[in-house]
Each structure stands twice: as C-alpha cells, then as structure tokens.
N, C-alpha and C positions, 0 to 999 in steps of 0.2 A: 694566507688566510688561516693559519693554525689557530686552532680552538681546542682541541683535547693535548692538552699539556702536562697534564699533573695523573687526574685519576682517569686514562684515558679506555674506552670500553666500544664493542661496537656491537654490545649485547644489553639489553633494558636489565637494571637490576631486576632483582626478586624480592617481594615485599612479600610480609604478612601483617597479620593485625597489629603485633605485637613488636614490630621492629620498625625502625623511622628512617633504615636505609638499609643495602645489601644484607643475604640472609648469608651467612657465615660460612661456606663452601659454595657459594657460586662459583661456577667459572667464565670467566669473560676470554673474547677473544685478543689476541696482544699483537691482531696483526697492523692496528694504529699505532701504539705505542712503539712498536718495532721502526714502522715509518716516521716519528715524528722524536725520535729519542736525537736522532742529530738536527734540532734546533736551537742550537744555543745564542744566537741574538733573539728570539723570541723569550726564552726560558729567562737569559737574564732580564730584560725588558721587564717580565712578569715580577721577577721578585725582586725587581730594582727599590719599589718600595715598599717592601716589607724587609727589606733586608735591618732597620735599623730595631726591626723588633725577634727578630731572630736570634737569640742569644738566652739564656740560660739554658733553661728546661723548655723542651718544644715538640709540640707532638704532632704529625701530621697523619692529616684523614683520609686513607685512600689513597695511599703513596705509590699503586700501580708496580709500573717495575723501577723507580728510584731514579726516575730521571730528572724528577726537579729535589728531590731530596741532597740527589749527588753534588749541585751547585752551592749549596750551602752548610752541609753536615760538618766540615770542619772548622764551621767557625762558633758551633754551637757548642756548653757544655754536656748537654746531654737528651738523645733524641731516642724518642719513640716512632717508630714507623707503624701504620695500623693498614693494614688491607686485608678486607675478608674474602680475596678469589682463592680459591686452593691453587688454582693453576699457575697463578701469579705468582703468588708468596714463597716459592722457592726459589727464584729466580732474585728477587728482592734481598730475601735472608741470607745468599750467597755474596750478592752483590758488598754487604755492608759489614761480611764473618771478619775484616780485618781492622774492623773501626769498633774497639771497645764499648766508646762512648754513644755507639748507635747501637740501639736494641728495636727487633722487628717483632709483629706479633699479626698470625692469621685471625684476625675476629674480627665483631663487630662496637664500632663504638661505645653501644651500651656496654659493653661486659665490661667497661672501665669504670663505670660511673661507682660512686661512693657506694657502699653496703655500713648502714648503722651500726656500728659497733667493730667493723672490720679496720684493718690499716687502710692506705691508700692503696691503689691498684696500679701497678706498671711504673708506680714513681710519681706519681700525682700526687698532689697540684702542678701543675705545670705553668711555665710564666706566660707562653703562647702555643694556640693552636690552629695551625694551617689548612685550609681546603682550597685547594687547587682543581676546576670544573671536578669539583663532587656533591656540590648542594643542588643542582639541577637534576643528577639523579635519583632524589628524596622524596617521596610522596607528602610526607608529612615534617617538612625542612625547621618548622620552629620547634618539634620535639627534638630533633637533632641536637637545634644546636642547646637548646635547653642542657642535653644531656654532657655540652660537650664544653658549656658553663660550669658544671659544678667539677670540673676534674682541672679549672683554671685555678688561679693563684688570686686571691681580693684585687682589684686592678687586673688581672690580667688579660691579654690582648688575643682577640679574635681576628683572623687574616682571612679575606674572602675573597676568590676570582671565579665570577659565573658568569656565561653567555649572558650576552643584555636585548634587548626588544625584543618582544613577543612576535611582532611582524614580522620576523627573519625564519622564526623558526617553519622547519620544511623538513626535505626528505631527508638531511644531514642529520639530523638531530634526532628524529626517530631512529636513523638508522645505529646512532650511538647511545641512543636511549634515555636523551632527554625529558625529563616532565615536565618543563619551564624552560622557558627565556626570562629577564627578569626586568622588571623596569626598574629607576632607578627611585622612586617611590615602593615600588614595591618588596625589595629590598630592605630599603632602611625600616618599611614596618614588620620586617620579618625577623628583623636582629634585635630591633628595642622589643618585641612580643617576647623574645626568649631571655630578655633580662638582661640585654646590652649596651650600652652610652654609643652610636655612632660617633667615633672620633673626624674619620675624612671616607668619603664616598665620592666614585667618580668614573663616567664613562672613560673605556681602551679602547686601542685600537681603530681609530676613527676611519682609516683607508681598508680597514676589513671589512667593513658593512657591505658594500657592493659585490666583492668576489663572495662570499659567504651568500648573501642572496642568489648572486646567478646559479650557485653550488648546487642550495640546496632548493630554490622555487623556481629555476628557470629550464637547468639542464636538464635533459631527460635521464641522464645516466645516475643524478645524484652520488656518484664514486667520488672515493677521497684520493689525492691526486697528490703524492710522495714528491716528483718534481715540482709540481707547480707550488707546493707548500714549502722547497728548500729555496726557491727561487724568488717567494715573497721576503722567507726570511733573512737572502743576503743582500737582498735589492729594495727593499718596502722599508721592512720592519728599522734600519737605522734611519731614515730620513722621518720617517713617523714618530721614532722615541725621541728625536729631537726636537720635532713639533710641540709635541704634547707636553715636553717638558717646562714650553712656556706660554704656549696655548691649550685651556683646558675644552675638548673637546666636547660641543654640544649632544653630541648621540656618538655609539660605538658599540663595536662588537660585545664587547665584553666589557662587565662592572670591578671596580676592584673596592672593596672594603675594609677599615680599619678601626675597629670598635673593642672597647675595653666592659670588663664584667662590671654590672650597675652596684652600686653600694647596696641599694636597696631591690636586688634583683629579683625577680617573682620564682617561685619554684616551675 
C-alpha cells in the first residue's frame, strides 16, 4: 500500500497567504522516505507511464530526497530538482553532485516563475514537469500549477500522481499531511482551471484501496508499516501492474495524470 513515493512528508506543509505550497525552509520528517526509498517495483510501476515524456528539459516538484528522481535522471537531457525542506535538500543535492546534467535547488516553485523583463529562471521553459504525491499537499493546487504552466515549453506536458478518493482519506493522510484525496473529476477540473488540455487521466493501484482504508480508518494505530509496504511491493504490486495494464481500473488508490500546456491557456 505505498502512497508517498515521490515528495514523501509526515509533517503538513506551511502555507501562507501568499504561497500555493511549502514555505521555503520548512522541514519535514524523512522518516517515510527513509522507509519507502527501497520500493522499486512501486517507483517504476509509478513512472512506467510517464516515462515516455521524460526527456529533454524536466523539472520535478518536491523531489524529497531523489528517490523517484534517481529512476529516471539519466535518461533525461537536463533536470531540475525543486524541494523547499531545508532538511531535505542536502541530502538531495549530495545525492545528484556527480550528475552534471541534474541541478538541485531549495525553494519554492514560485521563485521560478517568469519575472518581465528578466531571462528564464533555472533553465525554463521546460519541456515537462513532474509531481509525484505533491499536489495533495497544496492549499490552493490551481495556483500551483498555474505557476508551474508558465515555466513549460508551448505544448509542454504536465505529469500528475495524487492520492484518489476522498472516502479513504483518514488518519494516514493527516498524519503525512494531506489536504485532499482527489476524485477523478475533480482533478481534471483542477488542471484544465490552470490552463491545461487533459491528455490521459486514470485511476492506480486498484488493490491499494482496501489496505490503505484499514491503514488509515480502521486500525487504531494508524502507523506506516515499512514491512508490510516492502511485502505489498514484491508480492501485490507486479500482479497488479499487470492487471491494469490491460484492465483500466474503475476506482484506485491513486490518480495518475498526463496533460499538456492549453494554446490558449488562462493566466
């Protein structure tokens, strides 16, 4: 039943008025990530398809400590890693000192956005931008991505994996600091709102639903549970990628998203 795979936290961001996610030196706890960094049938499963849009310029949101980053950075021509945990981002930036073509950076998404009359920021436009369970930690998720449109390329592609149905969410999810689960309408009007084309949208992980519920509305302990999530991932998760691959599943854990910047996209 793995769910924080990408920007994984077991601390609720920090918002203020004026920011649409994480406030720029937060620090999160990395004792998930630590647990959940050796899931690699989960991790590829996740960017199994987005892999085909992973290539040029690509910048991922919330890259924690580089665990889904690491699957795919060398096939990319050149990546940006964004995470605004202080406590994090050393650990990240060490991780990637020997990969020229990866460059890391402690901030927040905004601080990329275009400035009139300035050059681009961090190497922007970018041809895709990746968030891996980080739009659920956003107060205000269509400023986001609004912000995280204008730093794409005309066409270019937006990649989305968030928890899915509202009815799951429980003590798991506060405890990592969720503000959402997300339907799968509710999604697609949260991407075409920030100026998006949904290309392909579609429930994961269909056998996650029930361990994921007892997790987090049944058991009393609500704890995240290191074996029982390596033992999903070498027992579950290939008989399930095989499923899905040719049955699309009617509900699931998690949404995954594939939407391109609108021609005529709204500011």
């Amino acid at each position: 039943m793995p769910e924080q795979v990408g920007h994984e936290s077991t601390k609720p961001m920090e918002t203020d008025a004026n920011s649409s996610t994480a406030r720029a030196g937060a620090d999160y706890d990395g004792q998930d990530l630590e647990a959940l960094a050796d899931l690699p049938a989960y991790q590829d499963w996740v960017l199994h398809r987005f892999r085909p849009y992973l290539k040029g310029k690509v910048v991922e949101i919330g890259a924690g400590l580089g665990n889904i980053a690491s699957r795919y950075a060398d096939g990319v021509e050149d990546l940006l890693l964004v995470e605004p945990a202080k406590n994090l981002y050393p650990r990240l930036k060490e991780r990637f000192e020997g990969k020229p073509h990866v460059r890391t950076i402690c901030a927040l998404v905004e601080s990329l956005a275009p400035v009139a009359g300035a050059a681009p920021s961090m190497g922007a436009p970018f041809d895709a931008a990746l968030l891996v369970n980080v739009l659920e930690h956003v107060m205000d998720d269509v400023s986001m991505l609004r912000t995280i449109r204008s730093i794409l390329q005309p066409e270019g592609k937006l990649l989305i994996f968030v928890p899915a149905l509202p009815w799951l969410y429980g003590a798991l999810d506060k405890k990592v600091g969720h503000e959402r689960r997300y339907t799968l309408p509710g999604l697609f009007q949260v991407v075409e709102q920030a100026g998006f084309v949904v290309e392909k949208i579609r429930y994961f992980d269909f056998p996650g639903v029930l361990p994921w519920f007892f997790a987090g509305r049944i058991s009393p302990s609500s704890k995240f549970s290191d074996r029982a999530a390596k033992m999903y991932d070498r027992l579950v998760v290939p008989i399930a990628r095989a499923a899905e691959k040719y049955i699309k599943p009617p509900i699931g854990k998690n949404l995954l998203c594939i939407a391109r910047v609108a021609d005529n996209g709204r500011p």
